[in-house]
PyMOL Python script that loads the backbone (N, CA, C, O; Angstrom):
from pymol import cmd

cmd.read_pdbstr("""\
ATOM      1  N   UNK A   1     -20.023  28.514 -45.603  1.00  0.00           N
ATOM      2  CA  UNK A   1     -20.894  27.366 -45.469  1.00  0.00           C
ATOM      3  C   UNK A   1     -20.245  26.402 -44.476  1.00  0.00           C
ATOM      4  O   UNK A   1     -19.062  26.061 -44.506  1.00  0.00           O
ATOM      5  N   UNK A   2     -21.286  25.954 -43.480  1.00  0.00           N
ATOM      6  CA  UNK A   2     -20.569  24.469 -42.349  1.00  0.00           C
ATOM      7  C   UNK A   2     -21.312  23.866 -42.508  1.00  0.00           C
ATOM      8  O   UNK A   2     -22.440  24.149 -42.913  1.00  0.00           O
ATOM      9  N   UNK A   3     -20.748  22.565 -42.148  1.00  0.00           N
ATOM     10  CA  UNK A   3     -21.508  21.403 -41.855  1.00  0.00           C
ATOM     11  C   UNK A   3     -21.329  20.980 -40.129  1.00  0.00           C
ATOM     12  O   UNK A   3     -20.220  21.048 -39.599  1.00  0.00           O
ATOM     13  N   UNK A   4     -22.216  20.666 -39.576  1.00  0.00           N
ATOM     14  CA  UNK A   4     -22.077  20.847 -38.662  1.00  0.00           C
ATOM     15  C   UNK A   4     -22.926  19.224 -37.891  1.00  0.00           C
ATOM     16  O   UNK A   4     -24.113  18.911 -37.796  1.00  0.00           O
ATOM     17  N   UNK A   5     -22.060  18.746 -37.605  1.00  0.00           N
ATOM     18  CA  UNK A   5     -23.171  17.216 -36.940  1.00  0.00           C
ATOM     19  C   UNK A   5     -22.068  17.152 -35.302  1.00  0.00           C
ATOM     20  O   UNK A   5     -20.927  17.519 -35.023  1.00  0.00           O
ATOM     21  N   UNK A   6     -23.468  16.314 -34.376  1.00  0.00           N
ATOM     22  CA  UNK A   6     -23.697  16.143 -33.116  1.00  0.00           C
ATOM     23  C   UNK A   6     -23.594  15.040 -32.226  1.00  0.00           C
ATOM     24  O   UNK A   6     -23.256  13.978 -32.748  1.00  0.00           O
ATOM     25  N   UNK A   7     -23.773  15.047 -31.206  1.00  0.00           N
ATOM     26  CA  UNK A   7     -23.529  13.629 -30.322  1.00  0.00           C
ATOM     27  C   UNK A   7     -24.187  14.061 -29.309  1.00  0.00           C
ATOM     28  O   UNK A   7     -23.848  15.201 -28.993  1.00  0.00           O
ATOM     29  N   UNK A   8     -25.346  13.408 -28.394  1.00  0.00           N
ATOM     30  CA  UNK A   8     -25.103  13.472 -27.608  1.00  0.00           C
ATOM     31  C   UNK A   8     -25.687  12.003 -26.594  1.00  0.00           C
ATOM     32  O   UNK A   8     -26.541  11.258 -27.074  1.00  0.00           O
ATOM     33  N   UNK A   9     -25.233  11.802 -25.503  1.00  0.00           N
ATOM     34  CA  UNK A   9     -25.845   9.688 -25.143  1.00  0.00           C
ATOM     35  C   UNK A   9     -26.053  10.518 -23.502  1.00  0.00           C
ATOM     36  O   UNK A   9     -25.255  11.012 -22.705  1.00  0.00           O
ATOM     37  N   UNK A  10     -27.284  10.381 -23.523  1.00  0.00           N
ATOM     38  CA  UNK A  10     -27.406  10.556 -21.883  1.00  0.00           C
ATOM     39  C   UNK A  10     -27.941   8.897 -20.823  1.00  0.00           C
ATOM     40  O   UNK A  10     -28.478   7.907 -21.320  1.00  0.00           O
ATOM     41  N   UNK A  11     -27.687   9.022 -19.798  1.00  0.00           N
ATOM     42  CA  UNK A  11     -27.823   7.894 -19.182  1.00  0.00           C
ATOM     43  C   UNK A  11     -28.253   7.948 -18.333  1.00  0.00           C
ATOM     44  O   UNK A  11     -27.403   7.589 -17.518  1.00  0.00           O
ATOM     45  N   UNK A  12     -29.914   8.394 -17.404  1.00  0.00           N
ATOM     46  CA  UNK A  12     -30.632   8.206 -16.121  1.00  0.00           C
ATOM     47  C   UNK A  12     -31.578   7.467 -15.573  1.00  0.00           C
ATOM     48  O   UNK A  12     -32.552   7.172 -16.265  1.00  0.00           O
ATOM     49  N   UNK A  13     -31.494   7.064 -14.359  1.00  0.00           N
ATOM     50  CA  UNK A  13     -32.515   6.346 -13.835  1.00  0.00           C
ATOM     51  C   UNK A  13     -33.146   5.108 -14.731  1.00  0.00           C
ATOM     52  O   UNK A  13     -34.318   5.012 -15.095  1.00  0.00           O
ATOM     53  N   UNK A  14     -31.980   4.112 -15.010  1.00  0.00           N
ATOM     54  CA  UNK A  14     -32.335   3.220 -15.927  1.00  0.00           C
ATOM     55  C   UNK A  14     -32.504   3.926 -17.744  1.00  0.00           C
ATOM     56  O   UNK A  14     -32.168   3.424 -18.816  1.00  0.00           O
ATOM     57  N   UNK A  15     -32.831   4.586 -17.584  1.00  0.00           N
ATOM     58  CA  UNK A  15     -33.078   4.811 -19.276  1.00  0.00           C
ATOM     59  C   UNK A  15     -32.310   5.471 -20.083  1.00  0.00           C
ATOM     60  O   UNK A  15     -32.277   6.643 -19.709  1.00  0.00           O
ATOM     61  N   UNK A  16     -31.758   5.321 -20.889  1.00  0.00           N
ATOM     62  CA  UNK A  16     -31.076   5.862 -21.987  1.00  0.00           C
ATOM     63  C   UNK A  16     -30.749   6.757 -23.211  1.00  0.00           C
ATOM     64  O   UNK A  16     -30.156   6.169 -24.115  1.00  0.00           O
ATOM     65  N   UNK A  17     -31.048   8.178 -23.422  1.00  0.00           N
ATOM     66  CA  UNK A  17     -31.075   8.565 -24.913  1.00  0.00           C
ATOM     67  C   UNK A  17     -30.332   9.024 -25.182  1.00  0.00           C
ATOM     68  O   UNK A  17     -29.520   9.489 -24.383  1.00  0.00           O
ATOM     69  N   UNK A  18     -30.225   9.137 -26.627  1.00  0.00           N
ATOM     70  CA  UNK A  18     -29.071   9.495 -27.918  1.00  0.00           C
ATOM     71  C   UNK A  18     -29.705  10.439 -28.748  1.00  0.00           C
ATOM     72  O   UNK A  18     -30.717  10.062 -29.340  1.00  0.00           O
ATOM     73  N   UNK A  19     -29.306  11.597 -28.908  1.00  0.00           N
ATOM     74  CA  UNK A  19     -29.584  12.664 -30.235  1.00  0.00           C
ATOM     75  C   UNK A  19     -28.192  13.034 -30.683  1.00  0.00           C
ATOM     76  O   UNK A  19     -27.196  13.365 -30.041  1.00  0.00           O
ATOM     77  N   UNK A  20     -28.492  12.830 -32.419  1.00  0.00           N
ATOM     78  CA  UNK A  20     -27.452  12.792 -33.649  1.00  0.00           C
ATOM     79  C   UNK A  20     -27.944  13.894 -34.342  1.00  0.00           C
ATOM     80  O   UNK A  20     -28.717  13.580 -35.247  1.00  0.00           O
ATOM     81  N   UNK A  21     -27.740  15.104 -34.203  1.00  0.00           N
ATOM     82  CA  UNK A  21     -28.160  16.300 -35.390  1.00  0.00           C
ATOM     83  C   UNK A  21     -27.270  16.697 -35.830  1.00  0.00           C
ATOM     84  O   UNK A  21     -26.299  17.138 -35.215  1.00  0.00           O
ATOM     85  N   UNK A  22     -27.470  16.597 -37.466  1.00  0.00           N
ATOM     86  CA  UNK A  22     -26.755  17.646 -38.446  1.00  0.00           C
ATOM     87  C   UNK A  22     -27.343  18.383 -39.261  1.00  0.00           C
ATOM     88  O   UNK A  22     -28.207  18.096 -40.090  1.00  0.00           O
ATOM     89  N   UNK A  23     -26.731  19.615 -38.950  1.00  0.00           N
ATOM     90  CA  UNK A  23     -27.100  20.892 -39.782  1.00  0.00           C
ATOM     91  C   UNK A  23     -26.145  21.331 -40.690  1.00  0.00           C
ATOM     92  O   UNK A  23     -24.943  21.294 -40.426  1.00  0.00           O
ATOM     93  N   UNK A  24     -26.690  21.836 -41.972  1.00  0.00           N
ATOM     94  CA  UNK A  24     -26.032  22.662 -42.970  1.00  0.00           C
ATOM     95  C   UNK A  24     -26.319  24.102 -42.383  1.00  0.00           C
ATOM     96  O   UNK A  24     -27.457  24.546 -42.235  1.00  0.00           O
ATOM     97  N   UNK A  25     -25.058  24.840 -42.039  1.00  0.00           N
ATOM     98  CA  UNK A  25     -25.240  26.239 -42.194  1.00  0.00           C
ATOM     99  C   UNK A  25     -24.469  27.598 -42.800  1.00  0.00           C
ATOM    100  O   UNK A  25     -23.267  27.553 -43.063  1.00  0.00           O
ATOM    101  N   UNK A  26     -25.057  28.492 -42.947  1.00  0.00           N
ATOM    102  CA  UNK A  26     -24.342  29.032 -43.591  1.00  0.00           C
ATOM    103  C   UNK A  26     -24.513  30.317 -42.915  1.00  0.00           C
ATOM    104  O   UNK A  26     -25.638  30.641 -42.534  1.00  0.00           O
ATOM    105  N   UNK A  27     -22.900  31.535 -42.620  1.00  0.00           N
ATOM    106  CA  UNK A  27     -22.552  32.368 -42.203  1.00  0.00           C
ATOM    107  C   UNK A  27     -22.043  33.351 -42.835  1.00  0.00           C
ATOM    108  O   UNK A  27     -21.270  33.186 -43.778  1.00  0.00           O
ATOM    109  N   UNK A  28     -22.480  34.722 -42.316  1.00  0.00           N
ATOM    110  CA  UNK A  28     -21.897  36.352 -43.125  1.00  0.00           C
ATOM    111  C   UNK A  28     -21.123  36.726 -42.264  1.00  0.00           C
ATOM    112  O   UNK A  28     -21.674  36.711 -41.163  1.00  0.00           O
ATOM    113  N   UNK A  29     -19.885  37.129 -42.224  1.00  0.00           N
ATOM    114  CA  UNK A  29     -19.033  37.285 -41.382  1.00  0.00           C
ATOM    115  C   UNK A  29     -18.759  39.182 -42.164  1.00  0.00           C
ATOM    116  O   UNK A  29     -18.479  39.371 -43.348  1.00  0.00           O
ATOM    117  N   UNK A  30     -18.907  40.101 -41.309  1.00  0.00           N
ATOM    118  CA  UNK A  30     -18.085  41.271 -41.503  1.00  0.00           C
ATOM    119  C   UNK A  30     -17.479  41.723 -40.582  1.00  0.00           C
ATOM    120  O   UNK A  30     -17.775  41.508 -39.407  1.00  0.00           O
ATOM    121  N   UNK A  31     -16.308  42.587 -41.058  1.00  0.00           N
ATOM    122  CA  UNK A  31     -15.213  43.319 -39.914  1.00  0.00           C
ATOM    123  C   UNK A  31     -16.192  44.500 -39.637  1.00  0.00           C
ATOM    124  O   UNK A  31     -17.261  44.659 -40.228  1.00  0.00           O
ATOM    125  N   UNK A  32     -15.645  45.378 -38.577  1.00  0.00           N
ATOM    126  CA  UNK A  32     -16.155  46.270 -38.630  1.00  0.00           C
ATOM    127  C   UNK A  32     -14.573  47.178 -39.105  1.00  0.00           C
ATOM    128  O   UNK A  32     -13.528  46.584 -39.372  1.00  0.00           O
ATOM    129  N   UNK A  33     -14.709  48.466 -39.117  1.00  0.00           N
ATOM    130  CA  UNK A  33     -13.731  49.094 -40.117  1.00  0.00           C
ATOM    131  C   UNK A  33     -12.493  49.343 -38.847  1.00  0.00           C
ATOM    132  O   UNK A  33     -12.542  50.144 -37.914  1.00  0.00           O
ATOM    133  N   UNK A  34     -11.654  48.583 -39.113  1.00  0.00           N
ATOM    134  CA  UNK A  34     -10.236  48.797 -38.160  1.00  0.00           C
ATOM    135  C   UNK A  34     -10.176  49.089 -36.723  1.00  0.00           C
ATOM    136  O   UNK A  34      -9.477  49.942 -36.176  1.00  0.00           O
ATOM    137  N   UNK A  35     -11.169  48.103 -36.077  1.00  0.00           N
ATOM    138  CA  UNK A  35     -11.467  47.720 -34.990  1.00  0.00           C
ATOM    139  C   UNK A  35     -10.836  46.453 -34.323  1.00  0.00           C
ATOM    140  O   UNK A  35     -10.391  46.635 -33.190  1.00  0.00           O
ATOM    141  N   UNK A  36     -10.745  45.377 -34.778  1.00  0.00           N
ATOM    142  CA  UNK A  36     -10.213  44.319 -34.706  1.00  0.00           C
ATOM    143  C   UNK A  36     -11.533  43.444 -35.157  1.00  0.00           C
ATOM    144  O   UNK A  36     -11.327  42.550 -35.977  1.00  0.00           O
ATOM    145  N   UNK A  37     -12.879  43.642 -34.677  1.00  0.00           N
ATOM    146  CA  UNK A  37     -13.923  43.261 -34.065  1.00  0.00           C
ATOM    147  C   UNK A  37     -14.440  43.001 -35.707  1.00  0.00           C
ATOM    148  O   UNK A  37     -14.074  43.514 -36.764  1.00  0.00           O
ATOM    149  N   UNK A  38     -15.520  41.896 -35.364  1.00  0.00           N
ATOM    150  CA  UNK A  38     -16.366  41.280 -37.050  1.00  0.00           C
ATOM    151  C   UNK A  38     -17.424  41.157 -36.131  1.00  0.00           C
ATOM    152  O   UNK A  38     -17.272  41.038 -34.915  1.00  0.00           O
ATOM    153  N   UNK A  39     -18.634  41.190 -36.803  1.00  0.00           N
ATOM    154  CA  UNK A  39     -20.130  40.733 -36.425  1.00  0.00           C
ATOM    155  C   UNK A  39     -20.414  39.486 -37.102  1.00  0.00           C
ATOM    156  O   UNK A  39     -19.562  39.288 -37.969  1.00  0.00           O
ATOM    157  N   UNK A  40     -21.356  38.493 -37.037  1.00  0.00           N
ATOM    158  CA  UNK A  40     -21.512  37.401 -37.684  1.00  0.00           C
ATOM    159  C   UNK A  40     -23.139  37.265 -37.772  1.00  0.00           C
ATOM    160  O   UNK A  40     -23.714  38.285 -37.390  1.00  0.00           O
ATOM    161  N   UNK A  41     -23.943  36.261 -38.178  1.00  0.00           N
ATOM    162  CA  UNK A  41     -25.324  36.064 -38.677  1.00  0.00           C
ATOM    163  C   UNK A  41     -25.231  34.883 -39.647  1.00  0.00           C
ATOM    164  O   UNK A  41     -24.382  34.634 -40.503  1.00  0.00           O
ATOM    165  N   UNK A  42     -26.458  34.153 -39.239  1.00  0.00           N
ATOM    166  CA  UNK A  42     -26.606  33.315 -40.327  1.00  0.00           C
ATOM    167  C   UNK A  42     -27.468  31.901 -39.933  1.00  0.00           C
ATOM    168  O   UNK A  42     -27.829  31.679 -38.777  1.00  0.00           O
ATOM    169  N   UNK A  43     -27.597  31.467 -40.467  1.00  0.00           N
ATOM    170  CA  UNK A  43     -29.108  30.463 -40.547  1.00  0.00           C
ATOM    171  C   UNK A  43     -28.413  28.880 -40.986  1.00  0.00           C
ATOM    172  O   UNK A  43     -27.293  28.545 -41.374  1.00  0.00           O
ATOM    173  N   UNK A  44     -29.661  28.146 -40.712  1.00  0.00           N
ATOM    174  CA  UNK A  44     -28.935  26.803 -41.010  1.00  0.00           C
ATOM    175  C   UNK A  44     -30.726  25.879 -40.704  1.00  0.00           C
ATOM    176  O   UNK A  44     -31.735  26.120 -40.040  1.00  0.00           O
ATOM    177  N   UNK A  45     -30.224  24.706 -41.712  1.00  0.00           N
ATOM    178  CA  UNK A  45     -31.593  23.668 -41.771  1.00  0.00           C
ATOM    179  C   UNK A  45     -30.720  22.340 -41.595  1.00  0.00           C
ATOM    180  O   UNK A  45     -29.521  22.194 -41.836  1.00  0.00           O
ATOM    181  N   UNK A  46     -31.475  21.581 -41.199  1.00  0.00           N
ATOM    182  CA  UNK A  46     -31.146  19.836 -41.137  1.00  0.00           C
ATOM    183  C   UNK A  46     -31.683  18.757 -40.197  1.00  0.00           C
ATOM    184  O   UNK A  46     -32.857  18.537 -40.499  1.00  0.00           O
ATOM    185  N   UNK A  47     -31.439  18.301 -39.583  1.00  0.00           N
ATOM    186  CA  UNK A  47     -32.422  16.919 -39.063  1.00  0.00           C
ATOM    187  C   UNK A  47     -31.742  16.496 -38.170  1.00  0.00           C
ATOM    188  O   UNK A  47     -30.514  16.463 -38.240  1.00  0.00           O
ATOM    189  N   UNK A  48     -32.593  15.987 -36.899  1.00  0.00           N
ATOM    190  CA  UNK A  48     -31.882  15.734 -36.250  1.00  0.00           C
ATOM    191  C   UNK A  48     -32.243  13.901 -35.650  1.00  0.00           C
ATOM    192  O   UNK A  48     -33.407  13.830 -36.045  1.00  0.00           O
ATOM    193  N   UNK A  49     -32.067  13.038 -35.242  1.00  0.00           N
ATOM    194  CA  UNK A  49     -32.534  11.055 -34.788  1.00  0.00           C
ATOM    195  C   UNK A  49     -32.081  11.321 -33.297  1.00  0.00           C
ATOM    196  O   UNK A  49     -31.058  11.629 -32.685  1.00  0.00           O
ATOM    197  N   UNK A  50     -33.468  11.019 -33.042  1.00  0.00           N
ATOM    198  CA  UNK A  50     -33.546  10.959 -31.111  1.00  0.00           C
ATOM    199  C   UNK A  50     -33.939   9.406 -31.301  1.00  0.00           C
ATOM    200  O   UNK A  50     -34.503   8.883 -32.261  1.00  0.00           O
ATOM    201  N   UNK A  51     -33.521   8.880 -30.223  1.00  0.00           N
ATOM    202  CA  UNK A  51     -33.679   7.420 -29.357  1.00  0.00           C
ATOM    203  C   UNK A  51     -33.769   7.375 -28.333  1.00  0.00           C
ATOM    204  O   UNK A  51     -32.861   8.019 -27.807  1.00  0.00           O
ATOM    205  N   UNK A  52     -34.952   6.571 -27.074  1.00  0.00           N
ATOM    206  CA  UNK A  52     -34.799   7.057 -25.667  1.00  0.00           C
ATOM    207  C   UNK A  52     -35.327   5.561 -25.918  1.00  0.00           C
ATOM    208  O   UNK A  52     -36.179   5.213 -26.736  1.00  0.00           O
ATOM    209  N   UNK A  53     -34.494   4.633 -24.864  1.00  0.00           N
ATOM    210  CA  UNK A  53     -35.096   3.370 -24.315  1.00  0.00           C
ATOM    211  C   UNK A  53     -34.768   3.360 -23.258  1.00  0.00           C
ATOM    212  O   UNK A  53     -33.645   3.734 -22.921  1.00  0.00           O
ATOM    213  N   UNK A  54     -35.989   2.767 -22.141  1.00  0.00           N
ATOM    214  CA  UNK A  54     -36.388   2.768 -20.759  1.00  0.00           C
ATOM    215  C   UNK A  54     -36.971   1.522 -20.634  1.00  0.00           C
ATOM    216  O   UNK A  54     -37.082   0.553 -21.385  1.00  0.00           O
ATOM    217  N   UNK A  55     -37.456   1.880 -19.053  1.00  0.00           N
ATOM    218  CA  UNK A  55     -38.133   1.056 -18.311  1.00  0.00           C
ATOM    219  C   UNK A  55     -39.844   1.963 -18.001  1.00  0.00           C
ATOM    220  O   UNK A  55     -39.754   3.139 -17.647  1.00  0.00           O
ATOM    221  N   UNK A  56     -41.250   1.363 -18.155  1.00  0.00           N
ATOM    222  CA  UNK A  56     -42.171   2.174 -17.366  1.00  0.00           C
ATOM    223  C   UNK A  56     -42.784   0.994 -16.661  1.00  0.00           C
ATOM    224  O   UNK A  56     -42.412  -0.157 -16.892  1.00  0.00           O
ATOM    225  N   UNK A  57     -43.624   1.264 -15.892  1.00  0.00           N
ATOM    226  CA  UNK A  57     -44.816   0.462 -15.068  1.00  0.00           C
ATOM    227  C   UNK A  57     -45.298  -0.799 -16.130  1.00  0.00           C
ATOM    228  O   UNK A  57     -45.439  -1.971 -15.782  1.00  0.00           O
ATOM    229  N   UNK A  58     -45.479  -0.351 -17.278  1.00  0.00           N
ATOM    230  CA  UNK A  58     -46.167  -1.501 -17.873  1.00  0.00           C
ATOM    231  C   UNK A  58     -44.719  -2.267 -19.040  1.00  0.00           C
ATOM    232  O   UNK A  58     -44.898  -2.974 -20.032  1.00  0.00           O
ATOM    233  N   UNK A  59     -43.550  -1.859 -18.528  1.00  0.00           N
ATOM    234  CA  UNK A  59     -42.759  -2.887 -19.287  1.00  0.00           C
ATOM    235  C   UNK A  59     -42.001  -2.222 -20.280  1.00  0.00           C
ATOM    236  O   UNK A  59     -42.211  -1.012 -20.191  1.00  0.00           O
ATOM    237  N   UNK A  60     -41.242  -2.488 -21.152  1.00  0.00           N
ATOM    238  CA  UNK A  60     -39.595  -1.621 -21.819  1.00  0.00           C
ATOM    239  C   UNK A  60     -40.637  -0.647 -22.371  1.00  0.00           C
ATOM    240  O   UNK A  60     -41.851  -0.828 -22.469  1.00  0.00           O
ATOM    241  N   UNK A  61     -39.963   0.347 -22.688  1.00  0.00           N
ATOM    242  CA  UNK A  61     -40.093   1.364 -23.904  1.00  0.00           C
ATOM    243  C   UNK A  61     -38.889   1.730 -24.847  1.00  0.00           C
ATOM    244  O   UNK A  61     -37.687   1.916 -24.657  1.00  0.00           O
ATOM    245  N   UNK A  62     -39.905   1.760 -26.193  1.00  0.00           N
ATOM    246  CA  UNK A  62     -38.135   2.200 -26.850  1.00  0.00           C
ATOM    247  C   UNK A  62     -39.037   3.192 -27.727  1.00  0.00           C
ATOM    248  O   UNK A  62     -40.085   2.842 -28.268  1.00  0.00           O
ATOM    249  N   UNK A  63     -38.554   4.323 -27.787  1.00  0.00           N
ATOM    250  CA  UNK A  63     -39.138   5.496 -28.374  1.00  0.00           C
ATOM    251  C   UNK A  63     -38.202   5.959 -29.593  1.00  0.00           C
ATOM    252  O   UNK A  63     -37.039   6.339 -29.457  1.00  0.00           O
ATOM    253  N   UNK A  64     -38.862   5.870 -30.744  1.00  0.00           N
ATOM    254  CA  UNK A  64     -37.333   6.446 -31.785  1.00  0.00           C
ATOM    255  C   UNK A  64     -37.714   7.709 -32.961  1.00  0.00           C
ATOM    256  O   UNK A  64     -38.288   7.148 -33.894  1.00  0.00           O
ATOM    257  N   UNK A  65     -37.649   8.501 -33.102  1.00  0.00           N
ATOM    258  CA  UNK A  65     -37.734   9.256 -34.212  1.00  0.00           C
ATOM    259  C   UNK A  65     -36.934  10.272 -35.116  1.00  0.00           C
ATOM    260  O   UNK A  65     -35.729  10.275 -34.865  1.00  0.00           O
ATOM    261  N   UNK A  66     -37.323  11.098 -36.070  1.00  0.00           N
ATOM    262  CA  UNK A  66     -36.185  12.077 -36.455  1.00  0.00           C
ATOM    263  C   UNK A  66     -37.046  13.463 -36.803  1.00  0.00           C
ATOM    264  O   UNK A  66     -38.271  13.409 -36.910  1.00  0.00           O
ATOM    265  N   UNK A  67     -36.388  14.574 -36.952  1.00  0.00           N
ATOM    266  CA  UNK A  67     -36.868  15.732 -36.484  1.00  0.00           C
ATOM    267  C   UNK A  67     -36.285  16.652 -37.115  1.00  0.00           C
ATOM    268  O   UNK A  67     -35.064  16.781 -37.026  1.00  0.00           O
ATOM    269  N   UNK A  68     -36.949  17.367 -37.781  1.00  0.00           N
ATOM    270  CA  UNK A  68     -36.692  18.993 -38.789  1.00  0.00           C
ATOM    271  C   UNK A  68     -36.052  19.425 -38.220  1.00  0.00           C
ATOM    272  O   UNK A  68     -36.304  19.136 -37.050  1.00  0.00           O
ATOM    273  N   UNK A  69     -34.947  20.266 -38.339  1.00  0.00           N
ATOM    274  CA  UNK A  69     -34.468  21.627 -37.284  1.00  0.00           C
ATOM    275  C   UNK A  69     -33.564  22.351 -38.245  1.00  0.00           C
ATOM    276  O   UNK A  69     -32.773  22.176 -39.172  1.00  0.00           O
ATOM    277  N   UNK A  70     -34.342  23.595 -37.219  1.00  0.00           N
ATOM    278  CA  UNK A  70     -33.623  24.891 -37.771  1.00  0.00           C
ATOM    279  C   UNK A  70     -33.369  26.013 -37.041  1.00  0.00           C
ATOM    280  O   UNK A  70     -34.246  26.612 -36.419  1.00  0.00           O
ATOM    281  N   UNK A  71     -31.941  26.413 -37.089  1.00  0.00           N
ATOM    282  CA  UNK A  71     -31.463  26.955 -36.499  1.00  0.00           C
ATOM    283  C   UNK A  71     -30.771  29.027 -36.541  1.00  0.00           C
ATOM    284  O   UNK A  71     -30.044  29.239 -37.512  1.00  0.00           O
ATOM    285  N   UNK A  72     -30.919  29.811 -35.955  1.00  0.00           N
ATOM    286  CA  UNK A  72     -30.136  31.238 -36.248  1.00  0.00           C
ATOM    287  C   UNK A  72     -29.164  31.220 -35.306  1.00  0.00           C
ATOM    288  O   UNK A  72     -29.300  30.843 -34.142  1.00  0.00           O
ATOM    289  N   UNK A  73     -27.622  31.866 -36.118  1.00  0.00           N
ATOM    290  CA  UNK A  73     -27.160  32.061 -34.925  1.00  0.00           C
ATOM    291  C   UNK A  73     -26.558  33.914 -35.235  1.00  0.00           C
ATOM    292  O   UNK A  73     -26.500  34.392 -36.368  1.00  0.00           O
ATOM    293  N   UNK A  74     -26.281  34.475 -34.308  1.00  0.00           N
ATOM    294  CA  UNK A  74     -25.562  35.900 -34.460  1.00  0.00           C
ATOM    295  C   UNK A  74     -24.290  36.165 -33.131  1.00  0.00           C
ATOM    296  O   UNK A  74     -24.263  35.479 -32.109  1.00  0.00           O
ATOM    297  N   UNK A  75     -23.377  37.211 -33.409  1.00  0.00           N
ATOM    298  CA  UNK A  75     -22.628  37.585 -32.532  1.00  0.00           C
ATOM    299  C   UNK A  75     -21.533  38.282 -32.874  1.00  0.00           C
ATOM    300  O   UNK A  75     -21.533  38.694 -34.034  1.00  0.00           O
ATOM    301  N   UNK A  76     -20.526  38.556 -32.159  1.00  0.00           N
ATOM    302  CA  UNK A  76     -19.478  39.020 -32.591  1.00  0.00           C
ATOM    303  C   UNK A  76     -18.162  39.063 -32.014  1.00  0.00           C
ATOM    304  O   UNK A  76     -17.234  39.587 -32.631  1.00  0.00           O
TER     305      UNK A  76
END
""", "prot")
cmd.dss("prot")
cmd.show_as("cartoon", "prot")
cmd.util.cbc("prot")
cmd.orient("prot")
């Protein structure tokens, strides 16, 4: 099981946004048999808070919300 939270602050052309996501996820990790090598899999849910404040034609904007997400990941 991870917990897993985010950052990110971008900054263009006057305007500004921020996304904060954290996910709970959880991972199956197997070896393969005396290889060195493991495969992995596994899924994850949680939420993520976007913020974007700007400038448009008709005057500030500030846009704010938060957002379901869900995620797979695999590899090895």
């Amino acid at each position: 099981l991870e917990l897993e939270l985010g950052y990110t602050d971008m900054k263009e052309g006057g305007a500004k946004g921020e996304i904060i996501p954290l996910m709970a996820n959880y991972r199956f990790v197997a070896p393969v048999a005396e290889s060195g090598w493991s495969y992995y899999v596994g899924a994850g849910l949680g939420a993520a808070r976007v913020s974007v404040d700007g400038r448009s034609t008709g005057g500030p904007v500030r846009l704010r919300d938060e957002a379901f997400a869900v995620q797979a990941l695999a590899g090895a």
